[in-house]
C-alpha positions in Angstrom: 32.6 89.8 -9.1 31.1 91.8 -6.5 30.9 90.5 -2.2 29.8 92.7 0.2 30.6 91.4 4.1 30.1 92.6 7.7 27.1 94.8 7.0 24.7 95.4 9.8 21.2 93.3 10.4 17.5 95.0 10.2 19.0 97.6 8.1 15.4 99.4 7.2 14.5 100.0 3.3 12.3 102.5 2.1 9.6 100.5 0.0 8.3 103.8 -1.6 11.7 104.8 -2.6 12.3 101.5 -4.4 8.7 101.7 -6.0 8.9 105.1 -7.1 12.0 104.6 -8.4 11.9 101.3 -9.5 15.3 100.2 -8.4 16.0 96.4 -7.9 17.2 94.9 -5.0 19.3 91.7 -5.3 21.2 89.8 -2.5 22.5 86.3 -1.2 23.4 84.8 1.7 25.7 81.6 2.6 28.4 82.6 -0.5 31.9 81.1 0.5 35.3 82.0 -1.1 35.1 78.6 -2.4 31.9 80.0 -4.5 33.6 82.6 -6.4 36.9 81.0 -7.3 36.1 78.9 -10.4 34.8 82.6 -11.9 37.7 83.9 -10.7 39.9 81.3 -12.5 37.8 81.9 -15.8 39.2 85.9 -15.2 42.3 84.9 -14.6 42.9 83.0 -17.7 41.7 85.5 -19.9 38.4 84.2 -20.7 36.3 86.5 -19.8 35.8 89.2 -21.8 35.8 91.7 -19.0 36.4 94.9 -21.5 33.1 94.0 -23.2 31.1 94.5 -20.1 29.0 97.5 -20.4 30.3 99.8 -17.2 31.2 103.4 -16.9 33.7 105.1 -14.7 32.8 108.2 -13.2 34.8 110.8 -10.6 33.2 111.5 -7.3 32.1 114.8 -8.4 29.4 112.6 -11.0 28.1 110.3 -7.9 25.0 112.9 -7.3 24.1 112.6 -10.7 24.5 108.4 -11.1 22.1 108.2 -8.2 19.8 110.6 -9.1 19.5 109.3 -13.3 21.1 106.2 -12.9 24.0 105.2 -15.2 24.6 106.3 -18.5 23.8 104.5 -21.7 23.7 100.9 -21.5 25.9 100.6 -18.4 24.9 98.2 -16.1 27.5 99.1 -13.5 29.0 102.4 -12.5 32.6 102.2 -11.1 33.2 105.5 -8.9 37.3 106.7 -8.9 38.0 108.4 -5.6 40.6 110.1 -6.7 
């Protein structure tokens, strides 16, 4: 599960960029803790196959690269280690 707070209104977005690249933009509004906890749970008790979801883990040094080309394969989700 992903949340993202505290991030600043009227933030611009370039439209060409997004068309051009065809990324995808996805958000929501009005998500409470209470929202995420029954997924949570599911995690917690081990039924969610977490190691089955396609995502790649890359050092910093691969981060130009993920942004320019995207992720590799079939991963939906790049996870970046900082260290």
């Amino acid at each position: 599960m992903h949340a993202l707070a505290g991030t600043p209104g009227g933030a611009p977005v370039d439209a060409n960029l997004v068309h051009y690249r065809h990324l995808t933009l996805v958000g929501s509004t009005g998500s409470a803790l209470k929202h995420y906890l029954p997924g949570l749970e599911l995690v917690a008790r081990g039924l969610v196959p977490l190691e089955r979801l396609p995502v790649e883990q890359v050092g910093l040094d691969e981060v130009p690269d993920r942004l320019a080309n995207g992720p590799a394969g079939s991963a939906l989700k790049t996870i970046v280690r900082p260290g």
